[in-house]
Every structure is written in C-alpha cells, then in structure tokens.
C-alpha positions, 0 to 999 in steps of 0.5 A: 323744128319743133312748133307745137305741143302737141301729145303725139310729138311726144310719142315720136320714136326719136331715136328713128327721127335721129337716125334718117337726119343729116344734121340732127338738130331740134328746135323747140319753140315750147320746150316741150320735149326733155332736153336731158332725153334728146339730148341722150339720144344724140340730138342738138337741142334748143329750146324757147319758151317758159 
C-alpha cells in the first residue's frame, strides 16, 4: 500500500520489491507510480486518486 507521494518512492528498485513479496500487489492511494511500469514489472495495481 502505497499512502504517500513522496520522491524516493519513485526511486524504489521495484523490481526487488516485487521479487521478496507473496502476493505482489500495489495499492496507490495517489496515483503516483505509472500503472504501465508496475504493471510491466508484474506487479497488481490500483490506483485512487486524481
């Protein structure tokens, strides 16, 4: 669950994150990380937000 904006979200290696979860999923409640590039990676994703 994704519940800021902050800069260094963006700088995550996702591709790590996506590797050590069990149920890779990603809630953002700002939409701030590009569906098309989390989604690339494998990742399920929701957004919320403008």
């Amino acid at each position: 669950m994704l519940l800021t904006h902050w800069p260094q979200n963006e700088t995550l290696d996702w591709g790590k994150i996506f590797s050590a979860m069990r149920r890779p999923y990603i809630f953002d409640t700002h939409n701030f990380l590009a569906r098309e590039t989390i989604e690339k990676i494998g990742f399920s994703y929701d957004g919320l937000g403008i």
